[in-house]
N, C-alpha and C positions, 0 to 999 in steps of 0.2 A: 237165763240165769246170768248175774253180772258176778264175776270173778270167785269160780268154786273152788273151793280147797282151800281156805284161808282162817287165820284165827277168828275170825266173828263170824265164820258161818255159812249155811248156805242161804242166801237171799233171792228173792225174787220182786221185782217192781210188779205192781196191779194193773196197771195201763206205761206203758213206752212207747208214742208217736212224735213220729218227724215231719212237721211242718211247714210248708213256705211259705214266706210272707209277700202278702199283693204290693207292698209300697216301697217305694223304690227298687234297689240293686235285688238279686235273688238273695235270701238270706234263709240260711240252715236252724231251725227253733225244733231241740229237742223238748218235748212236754212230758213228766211223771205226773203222772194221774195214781196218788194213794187213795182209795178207799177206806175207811176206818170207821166198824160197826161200832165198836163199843171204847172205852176210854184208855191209854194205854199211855203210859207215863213214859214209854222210850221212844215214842213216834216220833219226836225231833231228832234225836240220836239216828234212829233209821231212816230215816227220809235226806241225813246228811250223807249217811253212806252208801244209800242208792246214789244221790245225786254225785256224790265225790266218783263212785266205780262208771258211773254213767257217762263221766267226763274224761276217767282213766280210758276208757274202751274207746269212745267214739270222738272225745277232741271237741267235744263242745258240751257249757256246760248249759243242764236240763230246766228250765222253767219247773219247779214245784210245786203242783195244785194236791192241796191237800182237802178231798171231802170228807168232811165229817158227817155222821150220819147214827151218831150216839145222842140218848134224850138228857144230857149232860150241857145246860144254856153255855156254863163256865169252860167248859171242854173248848177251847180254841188257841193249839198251840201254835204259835205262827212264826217262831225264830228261833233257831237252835245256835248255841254261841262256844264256843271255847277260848278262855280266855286267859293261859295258864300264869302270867304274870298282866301288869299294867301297862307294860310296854309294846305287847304285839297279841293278838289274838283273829280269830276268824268268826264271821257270822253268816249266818245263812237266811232268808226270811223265807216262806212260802205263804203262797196265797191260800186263803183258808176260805172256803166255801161250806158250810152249813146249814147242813136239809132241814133243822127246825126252823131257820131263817125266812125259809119259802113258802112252810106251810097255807099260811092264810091265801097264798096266791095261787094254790096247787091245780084250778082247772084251765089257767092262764098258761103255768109252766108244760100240762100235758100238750094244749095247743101248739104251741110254740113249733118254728120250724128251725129255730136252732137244735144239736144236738144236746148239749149238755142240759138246759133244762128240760127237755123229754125225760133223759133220765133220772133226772132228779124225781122227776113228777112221777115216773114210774113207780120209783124208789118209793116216794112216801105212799102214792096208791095201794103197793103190797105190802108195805112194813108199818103199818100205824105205831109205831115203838112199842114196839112188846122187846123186852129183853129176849137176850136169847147166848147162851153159853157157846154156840158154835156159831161164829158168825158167815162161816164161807157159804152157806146158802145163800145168805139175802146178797155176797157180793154176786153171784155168779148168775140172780135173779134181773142186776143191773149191767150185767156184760150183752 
């Protein structure tokens, strides 16, 4: 849990790993891995304030991958921005990854001996996009 008891609530990140990079000096890369079944008009809003509490707590701020995994083509939000006058404002961007993206290539993606397209390949293997009103199954089907 990143910073409980606060006015927005109680939050939790879907995936939090820490990283080291092979290329050059050692270098610390926190990664947010959000998951998101179905379509949600504050995921930029949320994914800013995981990444902001993620940076409050641990001093580095988090690479944002955001999977989408809703039958939504248009569904890819990828910048969340505040921008309260002209003169000064903040922007966020996250990488957007998108399971109906992969489909046609899905016995490719199970192959693979990276991790994240396994999972993705799993993902679409078990969820052919059926809607579904409670999405924490299908997340917990890709953990």
């Amino acid at each position: 849990m990143l910073a409980p008891g606060n006015e927005i609530g109680h939050r939790n990140a879907d995936v939090l790993v820490k990283v080291r990079l092979k290329i050059g000096a050692d270098q610390v890369l926190l990664c947010h891995m959000e998951l998101q079944t179905n379509i949600d008009p504050t995921l930029g809003k949320r994914s800013f304030v995981y990444a902001y509490r993620i940076f409050d707590k641990f001093d580095h701020f988090p690479l944002t991958i955001l999977l989408l995994a809703d039958e939504d083509e248009t569904f890819r939000p990828s910048i969340f921005e505040l921008r309260p006058t002209d003169l000064a404002g903040l922007r966020l961007e996250f990488l957007v990854i998108k399971t109906l993206d992969y489909l046609p290539g899905l016995q490719e993606l199970k192959n693979s001996t990276n991790l994240l397209p396994q999972v993705i390949g799993v993902y679409l293997d078990l969820n052919p996009y059926k809607p579904s009103s409670n999405p924490l199954p299908h997340k917990m089907e890709c953990i």
